[in-house]
VOSE-283814 format. One record per residue (C-alpha): residue in three letters; chain; x, y, z. Coordinates in steps of 0.2 Angstrom, whole numbers, plus 5000, padded with zeros to 4 digits. Layout:
! residues N
{'ALA', 'A', {X, Y, Z}}
...
//
This chain:
! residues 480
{'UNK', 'A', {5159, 5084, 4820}}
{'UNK', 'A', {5166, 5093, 4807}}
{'UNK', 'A', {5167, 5115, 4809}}
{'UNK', 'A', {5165, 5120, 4824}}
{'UNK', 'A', {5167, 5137, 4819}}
{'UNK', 'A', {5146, 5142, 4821}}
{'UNK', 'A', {5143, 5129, 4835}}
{'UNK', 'A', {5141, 5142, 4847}}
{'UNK', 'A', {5122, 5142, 4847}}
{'UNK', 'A', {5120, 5123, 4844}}
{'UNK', 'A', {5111, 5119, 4858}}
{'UNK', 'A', {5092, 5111, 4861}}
{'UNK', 'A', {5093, 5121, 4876}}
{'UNK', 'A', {5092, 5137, 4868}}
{'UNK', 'A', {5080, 5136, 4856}}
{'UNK', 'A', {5072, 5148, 4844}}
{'UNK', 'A', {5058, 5156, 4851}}
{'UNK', 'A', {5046, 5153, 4839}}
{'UNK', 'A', {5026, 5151, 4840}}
{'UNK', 'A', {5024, 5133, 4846}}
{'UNK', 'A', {5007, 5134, 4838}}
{'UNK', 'A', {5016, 5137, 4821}}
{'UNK', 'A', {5026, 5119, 4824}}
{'UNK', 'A', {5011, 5107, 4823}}
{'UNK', 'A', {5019, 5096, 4810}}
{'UNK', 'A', {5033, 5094, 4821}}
{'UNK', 'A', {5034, 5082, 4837}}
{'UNK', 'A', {5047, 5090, 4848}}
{'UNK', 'A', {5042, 5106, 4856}}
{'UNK', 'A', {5055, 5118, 4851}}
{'UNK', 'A', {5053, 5135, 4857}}
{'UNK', 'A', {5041, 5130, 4870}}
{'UNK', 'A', {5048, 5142, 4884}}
{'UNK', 'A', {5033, 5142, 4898}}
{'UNK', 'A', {5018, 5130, 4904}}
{'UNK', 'A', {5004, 5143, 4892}}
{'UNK', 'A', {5016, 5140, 4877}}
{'UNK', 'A', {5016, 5120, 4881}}
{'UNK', 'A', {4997, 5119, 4882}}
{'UNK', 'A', {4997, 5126, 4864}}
{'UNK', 'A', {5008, 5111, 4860}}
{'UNK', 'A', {4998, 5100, 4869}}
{'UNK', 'A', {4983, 5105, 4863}}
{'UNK', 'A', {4988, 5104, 4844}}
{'UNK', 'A', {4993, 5088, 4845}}
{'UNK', 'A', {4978, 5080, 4856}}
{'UNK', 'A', {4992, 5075, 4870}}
{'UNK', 'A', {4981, 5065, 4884}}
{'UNK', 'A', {4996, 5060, 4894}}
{'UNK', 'A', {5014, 5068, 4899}}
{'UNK', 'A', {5030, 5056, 4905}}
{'UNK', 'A', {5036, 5067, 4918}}
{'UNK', 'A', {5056, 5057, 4918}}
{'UNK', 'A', {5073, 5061, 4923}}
{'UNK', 'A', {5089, 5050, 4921}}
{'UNK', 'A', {5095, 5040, 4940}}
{'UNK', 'A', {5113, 5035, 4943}}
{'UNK', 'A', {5112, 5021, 4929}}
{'UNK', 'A', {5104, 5031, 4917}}
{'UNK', 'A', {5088, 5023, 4919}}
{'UNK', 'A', {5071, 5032, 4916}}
{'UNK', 'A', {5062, 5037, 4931}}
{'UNK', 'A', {5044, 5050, 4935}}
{'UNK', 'A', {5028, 5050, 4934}}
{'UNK', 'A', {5016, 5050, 4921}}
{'UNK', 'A', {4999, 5059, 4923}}
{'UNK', 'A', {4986, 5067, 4910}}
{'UNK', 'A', {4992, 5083, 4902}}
{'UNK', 'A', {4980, 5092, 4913}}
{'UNK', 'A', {4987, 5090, 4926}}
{'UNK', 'A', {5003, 5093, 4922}}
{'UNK', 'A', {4997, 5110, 4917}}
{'UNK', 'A', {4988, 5115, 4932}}
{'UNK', 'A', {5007, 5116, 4938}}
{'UNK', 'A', {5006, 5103, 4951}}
{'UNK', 'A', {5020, 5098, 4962}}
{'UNK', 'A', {5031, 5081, 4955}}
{'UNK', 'A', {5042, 5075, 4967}}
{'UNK', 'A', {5051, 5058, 4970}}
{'UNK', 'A', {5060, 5053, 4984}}
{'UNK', 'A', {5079, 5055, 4986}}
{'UNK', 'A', {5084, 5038, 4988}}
{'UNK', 'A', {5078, 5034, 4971}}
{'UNK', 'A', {5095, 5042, 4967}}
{'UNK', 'A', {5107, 5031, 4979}}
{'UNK', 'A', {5102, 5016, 4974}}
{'UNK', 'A', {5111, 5002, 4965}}
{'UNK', 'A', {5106, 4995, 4946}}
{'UNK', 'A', {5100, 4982, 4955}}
{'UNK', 'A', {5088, 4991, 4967}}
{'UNK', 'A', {5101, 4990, 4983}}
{'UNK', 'A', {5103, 5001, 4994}}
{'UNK', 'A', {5123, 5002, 4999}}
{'UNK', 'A', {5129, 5002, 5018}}
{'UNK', 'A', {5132, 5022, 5026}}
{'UNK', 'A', {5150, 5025, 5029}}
{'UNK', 'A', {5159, 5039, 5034}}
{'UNK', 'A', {5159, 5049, 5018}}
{'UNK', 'A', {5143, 5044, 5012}}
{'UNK', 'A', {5126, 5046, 5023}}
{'UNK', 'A', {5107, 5042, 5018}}
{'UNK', 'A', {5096, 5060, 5024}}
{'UNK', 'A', {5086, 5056, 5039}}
{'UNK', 'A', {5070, 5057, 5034}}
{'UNK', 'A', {5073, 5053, 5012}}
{'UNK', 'A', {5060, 5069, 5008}}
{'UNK', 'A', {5054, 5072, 4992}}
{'UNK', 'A', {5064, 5081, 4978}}
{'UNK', 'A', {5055, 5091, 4965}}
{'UNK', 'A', {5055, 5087, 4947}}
{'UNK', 'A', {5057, 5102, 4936}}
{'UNK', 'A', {5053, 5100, 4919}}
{'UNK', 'A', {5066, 5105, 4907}}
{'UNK', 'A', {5050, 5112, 4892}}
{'UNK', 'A', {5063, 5112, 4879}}
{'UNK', 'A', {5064, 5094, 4879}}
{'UNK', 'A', {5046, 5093, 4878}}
{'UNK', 'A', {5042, 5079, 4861}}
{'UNK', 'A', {5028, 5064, 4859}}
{'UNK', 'A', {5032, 5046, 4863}}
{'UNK', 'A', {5029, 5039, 4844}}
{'UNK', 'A', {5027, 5019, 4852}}
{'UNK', 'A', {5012, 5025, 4862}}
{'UNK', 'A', {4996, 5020, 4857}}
{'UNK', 'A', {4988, 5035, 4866}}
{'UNK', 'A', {4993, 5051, 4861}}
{'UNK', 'A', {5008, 5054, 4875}}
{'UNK', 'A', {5022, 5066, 4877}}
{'UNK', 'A', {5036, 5066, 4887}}
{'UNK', 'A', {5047, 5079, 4895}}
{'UNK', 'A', {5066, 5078, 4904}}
{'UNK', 'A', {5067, 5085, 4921}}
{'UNK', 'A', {5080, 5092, 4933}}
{'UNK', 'A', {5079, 5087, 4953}}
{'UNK', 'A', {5079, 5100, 4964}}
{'UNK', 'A', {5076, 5105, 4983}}
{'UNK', 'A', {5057, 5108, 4989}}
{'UNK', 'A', {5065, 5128, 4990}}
{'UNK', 'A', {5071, 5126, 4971}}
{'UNK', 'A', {5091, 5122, 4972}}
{'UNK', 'A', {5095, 5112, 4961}}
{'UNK', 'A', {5099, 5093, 4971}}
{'UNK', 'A', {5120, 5093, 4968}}
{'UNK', 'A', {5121, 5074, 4964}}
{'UNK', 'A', {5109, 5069, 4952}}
{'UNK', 'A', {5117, 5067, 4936}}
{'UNK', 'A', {5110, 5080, 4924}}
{'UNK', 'A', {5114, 5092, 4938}}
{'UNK', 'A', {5132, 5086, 4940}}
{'UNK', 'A', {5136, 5087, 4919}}
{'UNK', 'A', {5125, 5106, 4920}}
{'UNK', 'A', {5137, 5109, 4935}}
{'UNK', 'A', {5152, 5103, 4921}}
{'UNK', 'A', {5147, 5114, 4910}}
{'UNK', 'A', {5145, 5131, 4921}}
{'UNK', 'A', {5163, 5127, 4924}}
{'UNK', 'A', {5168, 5130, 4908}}
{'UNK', 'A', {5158, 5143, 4905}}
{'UNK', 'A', {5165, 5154, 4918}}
{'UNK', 'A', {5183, 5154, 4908}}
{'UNK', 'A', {5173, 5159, 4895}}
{'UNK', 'A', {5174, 5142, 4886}}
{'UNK', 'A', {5159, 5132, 4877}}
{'UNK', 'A', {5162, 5113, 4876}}
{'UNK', 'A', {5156, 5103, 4862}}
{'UNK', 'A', {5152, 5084, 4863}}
{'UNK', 'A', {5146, 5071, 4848}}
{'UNK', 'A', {5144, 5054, 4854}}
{'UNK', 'A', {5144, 5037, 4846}}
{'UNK', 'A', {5133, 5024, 4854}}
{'UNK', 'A', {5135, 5004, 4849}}
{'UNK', 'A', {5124, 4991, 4855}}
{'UNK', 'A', {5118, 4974, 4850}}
{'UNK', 'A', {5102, 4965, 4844}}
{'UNK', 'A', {5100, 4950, 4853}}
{'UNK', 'A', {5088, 4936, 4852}}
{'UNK', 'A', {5076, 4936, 4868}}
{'UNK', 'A', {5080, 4929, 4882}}
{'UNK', 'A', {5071, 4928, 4898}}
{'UNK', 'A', {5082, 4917, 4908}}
{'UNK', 'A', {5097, 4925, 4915}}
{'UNK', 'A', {5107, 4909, 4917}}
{'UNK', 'A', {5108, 4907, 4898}}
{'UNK', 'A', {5122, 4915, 4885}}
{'UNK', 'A', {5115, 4927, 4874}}
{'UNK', 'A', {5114, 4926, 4855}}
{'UNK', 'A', {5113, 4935, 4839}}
{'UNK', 'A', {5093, 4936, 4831}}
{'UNK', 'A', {5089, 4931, 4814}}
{'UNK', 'A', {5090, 4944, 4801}}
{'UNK', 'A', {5079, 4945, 4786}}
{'UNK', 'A', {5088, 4931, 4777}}
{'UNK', 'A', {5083, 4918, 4790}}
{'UNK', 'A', {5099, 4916, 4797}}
{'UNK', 'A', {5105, 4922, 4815}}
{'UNK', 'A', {5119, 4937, 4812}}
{'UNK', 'A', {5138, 4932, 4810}}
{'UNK', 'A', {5151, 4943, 4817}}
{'UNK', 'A', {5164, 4954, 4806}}
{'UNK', 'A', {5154, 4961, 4796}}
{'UNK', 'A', {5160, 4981, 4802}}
{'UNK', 'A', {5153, 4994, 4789}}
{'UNK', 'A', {5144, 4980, 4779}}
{'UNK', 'A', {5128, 4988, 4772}}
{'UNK', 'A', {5122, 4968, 4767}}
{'UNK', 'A', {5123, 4968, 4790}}
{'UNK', 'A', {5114, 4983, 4791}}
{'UNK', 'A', {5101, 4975, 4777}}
{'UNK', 'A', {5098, 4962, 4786}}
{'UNK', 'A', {5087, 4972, 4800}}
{'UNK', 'A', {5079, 4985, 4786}}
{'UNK', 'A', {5062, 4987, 4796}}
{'UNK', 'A', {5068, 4989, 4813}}
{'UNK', 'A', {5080, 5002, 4805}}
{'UNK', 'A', {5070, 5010, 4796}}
{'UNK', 'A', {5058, 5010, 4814}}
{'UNK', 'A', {5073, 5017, 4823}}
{'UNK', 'A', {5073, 5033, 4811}}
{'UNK', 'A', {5054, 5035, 4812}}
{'UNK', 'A', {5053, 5034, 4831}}
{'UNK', 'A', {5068, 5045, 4831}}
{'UNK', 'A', {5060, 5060, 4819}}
{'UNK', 'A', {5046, 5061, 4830}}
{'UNK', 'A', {5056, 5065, 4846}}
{'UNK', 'A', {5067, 5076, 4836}}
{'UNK', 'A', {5082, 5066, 4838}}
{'UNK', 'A', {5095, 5067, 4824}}
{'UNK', 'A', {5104, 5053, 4817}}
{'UNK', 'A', {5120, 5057, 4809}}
{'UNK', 'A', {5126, 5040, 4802}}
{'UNK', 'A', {5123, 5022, 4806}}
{'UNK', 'A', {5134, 5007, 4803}}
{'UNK', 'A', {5136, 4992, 4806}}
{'UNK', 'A', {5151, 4985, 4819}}
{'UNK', 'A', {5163, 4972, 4819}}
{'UNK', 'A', {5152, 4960, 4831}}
{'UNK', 'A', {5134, 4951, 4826}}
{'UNK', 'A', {5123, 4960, 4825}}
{'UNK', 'A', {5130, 4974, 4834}}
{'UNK', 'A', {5125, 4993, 4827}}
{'UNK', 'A', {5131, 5008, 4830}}
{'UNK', 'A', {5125, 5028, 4827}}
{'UNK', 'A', {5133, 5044, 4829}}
{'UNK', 'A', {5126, 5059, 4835}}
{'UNK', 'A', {5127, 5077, 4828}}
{'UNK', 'A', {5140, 5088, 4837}}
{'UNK', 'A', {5131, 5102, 4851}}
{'UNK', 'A', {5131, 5105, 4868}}
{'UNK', 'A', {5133, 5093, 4882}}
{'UNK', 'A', {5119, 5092, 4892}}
{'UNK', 'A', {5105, 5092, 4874}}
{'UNK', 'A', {5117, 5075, 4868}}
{'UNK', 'A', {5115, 5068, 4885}}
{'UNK', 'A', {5096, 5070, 4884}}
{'UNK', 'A', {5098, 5061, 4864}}
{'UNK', 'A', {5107, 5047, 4870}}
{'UNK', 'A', {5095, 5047, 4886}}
{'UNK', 'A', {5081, 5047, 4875}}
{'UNK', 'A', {5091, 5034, 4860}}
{'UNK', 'A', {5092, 5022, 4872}}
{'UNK', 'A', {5078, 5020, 4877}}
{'UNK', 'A', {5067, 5021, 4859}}
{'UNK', 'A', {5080, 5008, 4852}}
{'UNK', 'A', {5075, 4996, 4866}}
{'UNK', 'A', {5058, 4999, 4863}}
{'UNK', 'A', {5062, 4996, 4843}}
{'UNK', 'A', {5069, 4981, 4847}}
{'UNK', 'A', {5055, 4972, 4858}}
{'UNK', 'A', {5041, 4979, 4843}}
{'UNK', 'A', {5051, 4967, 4831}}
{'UNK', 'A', {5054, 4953, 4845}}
{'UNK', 'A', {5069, 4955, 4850}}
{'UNK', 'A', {5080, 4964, 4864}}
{'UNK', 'A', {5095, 4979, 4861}}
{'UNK', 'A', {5107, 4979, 4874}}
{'UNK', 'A', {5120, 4992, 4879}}
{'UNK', 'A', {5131, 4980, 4890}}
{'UNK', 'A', {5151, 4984, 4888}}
{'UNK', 'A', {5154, 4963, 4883}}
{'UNK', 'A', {5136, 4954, 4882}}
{'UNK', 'A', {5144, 4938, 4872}}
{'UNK', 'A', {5158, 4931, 4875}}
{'UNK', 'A', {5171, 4931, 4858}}
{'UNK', 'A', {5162, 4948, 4855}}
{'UNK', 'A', {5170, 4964, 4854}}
{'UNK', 'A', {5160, 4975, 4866}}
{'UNK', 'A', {5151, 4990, 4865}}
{'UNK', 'A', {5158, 5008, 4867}}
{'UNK', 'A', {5152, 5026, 4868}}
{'UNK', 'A', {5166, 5035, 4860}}
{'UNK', 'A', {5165, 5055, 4866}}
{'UNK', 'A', {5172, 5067, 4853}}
{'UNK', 'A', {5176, 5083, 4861}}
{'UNK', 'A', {5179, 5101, 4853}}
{'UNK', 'A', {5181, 5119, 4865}}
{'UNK', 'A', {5175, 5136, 4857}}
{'UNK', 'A', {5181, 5152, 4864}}
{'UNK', 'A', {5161, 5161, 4868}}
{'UNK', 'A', {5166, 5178, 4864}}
{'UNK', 'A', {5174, 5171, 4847}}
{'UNK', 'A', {5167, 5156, 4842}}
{'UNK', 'A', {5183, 5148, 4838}}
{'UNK', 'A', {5191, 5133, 4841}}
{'UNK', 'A', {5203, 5135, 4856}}
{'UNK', 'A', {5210, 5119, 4852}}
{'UNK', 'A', {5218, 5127, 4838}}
{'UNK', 'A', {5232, 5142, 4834}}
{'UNK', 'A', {5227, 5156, 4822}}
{'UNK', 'A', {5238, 5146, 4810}}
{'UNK', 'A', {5230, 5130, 4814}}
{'UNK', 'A', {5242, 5122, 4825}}
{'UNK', 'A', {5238, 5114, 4839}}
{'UNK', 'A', {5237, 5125, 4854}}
{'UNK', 'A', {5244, 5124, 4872}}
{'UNK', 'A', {5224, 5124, 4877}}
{'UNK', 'A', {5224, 5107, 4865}}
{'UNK', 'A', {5238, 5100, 4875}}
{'UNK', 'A', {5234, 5105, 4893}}
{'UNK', 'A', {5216, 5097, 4888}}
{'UNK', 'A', {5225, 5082, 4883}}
{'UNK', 'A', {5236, 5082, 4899}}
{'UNK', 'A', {5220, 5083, 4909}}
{'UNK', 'A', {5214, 5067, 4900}}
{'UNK', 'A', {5227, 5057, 4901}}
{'UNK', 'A', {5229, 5063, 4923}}
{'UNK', 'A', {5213, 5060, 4928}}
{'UNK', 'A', {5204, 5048, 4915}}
{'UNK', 'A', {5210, 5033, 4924}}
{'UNK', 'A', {5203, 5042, 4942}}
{'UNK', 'A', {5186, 5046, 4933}}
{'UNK', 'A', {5186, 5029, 4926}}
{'UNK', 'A', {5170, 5023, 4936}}
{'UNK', 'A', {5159, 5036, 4927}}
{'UNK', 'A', {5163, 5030, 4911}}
{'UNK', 'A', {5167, 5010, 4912}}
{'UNK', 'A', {5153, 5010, 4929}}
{'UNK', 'A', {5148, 4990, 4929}}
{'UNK', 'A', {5158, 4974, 4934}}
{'UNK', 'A', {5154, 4968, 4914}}
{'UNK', 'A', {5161, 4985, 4910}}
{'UNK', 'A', {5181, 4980, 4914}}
{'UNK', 'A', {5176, 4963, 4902}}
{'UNK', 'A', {5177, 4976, 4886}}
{'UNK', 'A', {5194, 4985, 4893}}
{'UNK', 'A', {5205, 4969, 4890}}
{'UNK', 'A', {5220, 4965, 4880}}
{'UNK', 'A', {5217, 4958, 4861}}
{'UNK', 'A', {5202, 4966, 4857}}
{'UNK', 'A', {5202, 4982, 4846}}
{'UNK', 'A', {5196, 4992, 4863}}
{'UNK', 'A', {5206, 5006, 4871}}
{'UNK', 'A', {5218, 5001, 4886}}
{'UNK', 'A', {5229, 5013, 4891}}
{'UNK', 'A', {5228, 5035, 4890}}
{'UNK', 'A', {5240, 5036, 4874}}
{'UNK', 'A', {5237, 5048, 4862}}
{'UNK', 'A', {5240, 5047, 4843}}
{'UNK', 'A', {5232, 5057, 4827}}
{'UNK', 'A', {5221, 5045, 4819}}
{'UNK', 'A', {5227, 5029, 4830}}
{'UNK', 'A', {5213, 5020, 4836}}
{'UNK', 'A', {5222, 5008, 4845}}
{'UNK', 'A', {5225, 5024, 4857}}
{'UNK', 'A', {5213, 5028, 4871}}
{'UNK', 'A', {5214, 5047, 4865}}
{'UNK', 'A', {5212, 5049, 4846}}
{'UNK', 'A', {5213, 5064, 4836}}
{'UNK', 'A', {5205, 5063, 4821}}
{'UNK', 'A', {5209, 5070, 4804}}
{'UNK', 'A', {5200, 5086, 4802}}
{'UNK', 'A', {5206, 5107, 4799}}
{'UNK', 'A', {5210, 5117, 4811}}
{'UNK', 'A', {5190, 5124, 4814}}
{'UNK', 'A', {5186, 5104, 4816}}
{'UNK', 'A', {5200, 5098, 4830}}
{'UNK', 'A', {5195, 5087, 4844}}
{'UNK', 'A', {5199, 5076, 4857}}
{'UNK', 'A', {5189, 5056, 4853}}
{'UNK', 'A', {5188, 5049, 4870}}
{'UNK', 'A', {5187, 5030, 4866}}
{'UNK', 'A', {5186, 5023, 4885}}
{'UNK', 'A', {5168, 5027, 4888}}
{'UNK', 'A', {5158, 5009, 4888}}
{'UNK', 'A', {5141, 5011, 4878}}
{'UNK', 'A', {5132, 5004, 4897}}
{'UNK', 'A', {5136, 5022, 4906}}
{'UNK', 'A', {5124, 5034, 4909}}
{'UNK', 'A', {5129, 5047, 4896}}
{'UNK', 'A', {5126, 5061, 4908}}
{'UNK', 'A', {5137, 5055, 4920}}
{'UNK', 'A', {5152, 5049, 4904}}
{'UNK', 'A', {5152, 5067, 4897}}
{'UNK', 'A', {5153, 5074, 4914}}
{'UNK', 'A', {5168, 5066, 4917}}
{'UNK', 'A', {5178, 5065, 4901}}
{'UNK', 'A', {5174, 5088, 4901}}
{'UNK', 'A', {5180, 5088, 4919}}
{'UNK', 'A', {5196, 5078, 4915}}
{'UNK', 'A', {5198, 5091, 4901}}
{'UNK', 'A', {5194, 5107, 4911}}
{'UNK', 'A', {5204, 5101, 4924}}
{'UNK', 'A', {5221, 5100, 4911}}
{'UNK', 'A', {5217, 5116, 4906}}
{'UNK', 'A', {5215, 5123, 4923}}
{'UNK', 'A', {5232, 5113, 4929}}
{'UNK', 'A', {5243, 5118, 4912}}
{'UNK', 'A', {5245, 5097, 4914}}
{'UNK', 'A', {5260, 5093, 4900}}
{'UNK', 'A', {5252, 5076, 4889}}
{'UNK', 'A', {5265, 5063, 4883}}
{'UNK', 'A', {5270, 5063, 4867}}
{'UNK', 'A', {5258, 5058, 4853}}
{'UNK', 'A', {5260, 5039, 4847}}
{'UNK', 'A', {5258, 5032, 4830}}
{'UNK', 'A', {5261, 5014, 4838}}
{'UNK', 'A', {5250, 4998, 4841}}
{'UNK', 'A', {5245, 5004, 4859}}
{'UNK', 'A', {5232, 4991, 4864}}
{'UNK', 'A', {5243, 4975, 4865}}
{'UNK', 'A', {5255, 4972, 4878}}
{'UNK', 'A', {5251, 4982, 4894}}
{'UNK', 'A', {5234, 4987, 4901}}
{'UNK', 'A', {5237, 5004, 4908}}
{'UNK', 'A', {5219, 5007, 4916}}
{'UNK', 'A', {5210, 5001, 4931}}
{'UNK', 'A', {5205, 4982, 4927}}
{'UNK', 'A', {5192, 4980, 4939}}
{'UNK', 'A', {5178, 4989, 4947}}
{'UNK', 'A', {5187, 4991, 4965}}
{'UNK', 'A', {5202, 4997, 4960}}
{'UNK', 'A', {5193, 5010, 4950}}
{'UNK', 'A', {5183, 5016, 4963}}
{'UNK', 'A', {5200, 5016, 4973}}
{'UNK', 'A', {5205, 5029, 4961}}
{'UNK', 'A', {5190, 5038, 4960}}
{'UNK', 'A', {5189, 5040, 4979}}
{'UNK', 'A', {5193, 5056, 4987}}
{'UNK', 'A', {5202, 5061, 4971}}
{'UNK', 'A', {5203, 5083, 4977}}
{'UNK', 'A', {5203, 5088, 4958}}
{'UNK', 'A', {5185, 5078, 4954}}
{'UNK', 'A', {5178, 5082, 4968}}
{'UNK', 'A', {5182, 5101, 4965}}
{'UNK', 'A', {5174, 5101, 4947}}
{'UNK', 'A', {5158, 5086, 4951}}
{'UNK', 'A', {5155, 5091, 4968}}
{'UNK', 'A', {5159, 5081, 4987}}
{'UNK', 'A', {5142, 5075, 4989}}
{'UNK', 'A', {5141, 5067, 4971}}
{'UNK', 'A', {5159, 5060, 4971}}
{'UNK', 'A', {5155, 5051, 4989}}
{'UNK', 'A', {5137, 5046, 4983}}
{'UNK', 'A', {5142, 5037, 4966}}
{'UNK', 'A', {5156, 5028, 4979}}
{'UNK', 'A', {5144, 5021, 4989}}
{'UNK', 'A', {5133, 5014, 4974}}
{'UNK', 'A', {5149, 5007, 4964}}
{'UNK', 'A', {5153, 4998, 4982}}
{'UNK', 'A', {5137, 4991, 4983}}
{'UNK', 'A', {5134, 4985, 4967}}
{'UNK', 'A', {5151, 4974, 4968}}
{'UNK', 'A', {5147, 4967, 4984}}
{'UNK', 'A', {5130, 4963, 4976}}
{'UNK', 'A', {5139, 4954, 4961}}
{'UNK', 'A', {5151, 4944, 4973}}
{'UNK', 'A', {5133, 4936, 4979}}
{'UNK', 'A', {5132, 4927, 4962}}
{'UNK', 'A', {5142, 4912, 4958}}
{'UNK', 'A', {5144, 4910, 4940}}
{'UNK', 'A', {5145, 4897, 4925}}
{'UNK', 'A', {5166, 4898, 4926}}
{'UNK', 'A', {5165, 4896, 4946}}
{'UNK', 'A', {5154, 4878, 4944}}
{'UNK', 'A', {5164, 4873, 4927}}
{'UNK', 'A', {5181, 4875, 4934}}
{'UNK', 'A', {5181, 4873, 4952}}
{'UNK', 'A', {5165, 4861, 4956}}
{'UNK', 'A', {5175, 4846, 4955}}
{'UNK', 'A', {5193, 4852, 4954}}
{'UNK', 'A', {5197, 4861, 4969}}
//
């Protein structure tokens, strides 16, 4: 994320509007602004089926698929409601005061987004897929799902006349399969024959040892139009990590949406799984989605982060203010699992506290070296497991909400930060305690959201208390 200084048109969301009938050597459909100019697409490519697939609370895929034909004869998509309150593990969580099911769970339209129109590459069948929006059976867009809520974000700025601008860094592991859940995962077998040791962070011979799926992961990537900026290698076995080219929100959300889900499918074409956990070995460091953060005046195209004479501006440090107030409240969004709160310990090189520092990564709030065009906020909380919708809503909204606030930040630190103390929520609970009918959050990500995401985080840890694990049956089985 280097100049920000021309990002004011970086987005897939407003693409050029060229001939989609001129872009038949590409395989996403840029410029494709109406169902006549995607049948042109369609057509030149001999796509037989659509995914029809928008992101749920966790991220996950869901839709319909049908034949392309259909989908042109403009026919109504719909999924019910309750596809969106449910917990990872399919629960549904009890009603209380705040949070209520609708009576009857009607339908909700699926919108397709045509900008995010691209072919599957795995597919043996020629097969497309497109990102779509929920909305109302009148058209109003539905206020909690999670694209809505970051678009909602984003319109927020907007009105101050402000543009944000988000790169994200996604790290996961390779991991041998495993079908049975009672057993400990472990590193696969690279290239050499021999499974993946840890510590090898930046080593090229670790990023070597995986060449094919790699070199899968950039093929599968091309034809969806997903750009790759770097990829490296992290400190744990077998754990990768890519970063993202800088541009608006809501198009990194659908790369990361769309990234997850081809990596995984990389991973199974070569026999193995990728996982996004936050901690899925123990004596591993954990997976993180680090959020860098830049905001551009839309009138100027500048960097409000910065002074004319490139010092940091009292936007800069309200922003930081904001961070540093609400990121432990809006914790649950970006940390949203039990195993999440496993990564957020003490001794490990992840973030645990809201410090700030330039160039401190043992601060949960990094500024990274860069000129005055180029200054940002590296949110270094976020867990690689969250749905990325829901992470950047939450790490703008903290921001915005600085900014609104004129919220005064400590002072920056250039000390070890992550030893000692751990200054954020260290469970699930207690950071849902926070997130709770927390007034500023609610003002930015909307009532019904805020009490809806509740419900689910309360219902996914009464699920979890339902399992007794390994530790339980080692320590206490014959102790206590």
């Amino acid at each position: 994320m280097t100049s920000n200084s021309d990002l004011k048109t970086a987005s897939v969301n407003n693409p050029p509007n060229d001939d989609p009938i001129q872009l038949s050597n590409l395989s996403v459909a840029r410029g494709v602004e109406d169902l006549d100019q995607a049948k042109a697409w369609l057509s030149v490519r001999g796509i037989e089926d659509i995914e029809c697939i928008t992101p749920d609370m966790a991220g996950v895929a869901r839709g319909k698929m049908m034949p392309s034909k259909k989908f042109l004869d403009r026919s109504t998509l719909a999924l019910p409601g309750s596809v969106f309150m449910q917990t990872i593990s399919g629960v549904y969580p009890e009603e209380t005061d705040d949070f209520q099911y609708p009576p009857n769970d009607g339908d909700l339209r699926l919108i397709p987004d045509l900008s995010t129109l691209s072919v599957v590459p795995w597919e043996s069948d020629p097969t497309a897929q497109v990102i779509c929006d929920m909305a109302t059976p009148d058209g109003t867009p539905v206020s909690y799902t999670p694209r809505n809520v970051l678009k909602r974000v984003v319109d927020a700025y907007h009105k101050k006349g402000l543009r944000p601008v988000v790169a994200p860094e996604i790290e996961f592991y390779l991991v041998k399969t495993n079908t049975n859940p009672d057993l400990r995962l472990e590193p696969p077998v690279g290239r050499s024959g021999r499974a993946v040791a840890g510590g090898q962070g930046y080593s090229i011979a670790g990023i070597n040892e995986f060449d094919e799926l790699i070199d899968d992961i950039y093929h599968f990537s091309e034809g969806q139009g997903l750009e790759i900026e770097t990829l490296i290698h992290e400190e744990g076995a077998a754990q990768l990590e890519i970063n993202l080219h800088h541009g608006d929100p809501v198009a990194l959300a659908d790369q990361v949406f769309l990234f997850k889900r081809t990596i995984r499918e990389v991973a199974l074409k070569h026999g193995m799984y990728a996982t996004f956990m936050a901690k899925p070995m123990q004596g591993q460091p954990g997976s993180a989605m680090h959020i860098h953060q830049s905001v551009l005046n839309i009138k100027t195209g500048k960097n409000v982060f910065s002074t004319p004479d490139g010092k940091n501006s009292e936007a800069f440090f309200a922003f930081l203010g904001g961070m540093q107030h609400y990121l432990p409240k809006s914790l649950i969004m970006m940390a949203p699992y039990v195993n999440s709160y496993r990564r957020l310990a003490l001794g490990t090189s992840a973030p645990v506290n809201v410090h700030w520092g330039h160039d401190n990564r043992t601060a949960g709030l990094r500024i990274p070296n860069s000129d005055a065009a180029g200054k940002r906020v590296e949110n270094r909380i976020p867990s690689s497991d969250a749905n990325p919708y829901l992470a950047l809503a939450a790490s703008l909204a903290c921001g915005l909400l600085g900014i609104e606030q004129n919220i005064v930040p400590n002072s920056a630190t250039s000390n070890t930060t992550n030893e000692g103390t751990n200054e954020l929520p260290r469970g699930l609970l207690e950071a849902v305690a926070l997130f709770e009918h927390d007034e500023g959050l609610e003002s930015i990500l909307g009532k019904e959201f805020c009490s809806t995401y509740a419900a689910i985080k309360h219902g996914e840890f009464e699920t979890f208390m339902e399992v007794i694990s390994p530790w339980e049956r080692e320590f206490l089985l014959l102790n206590v």
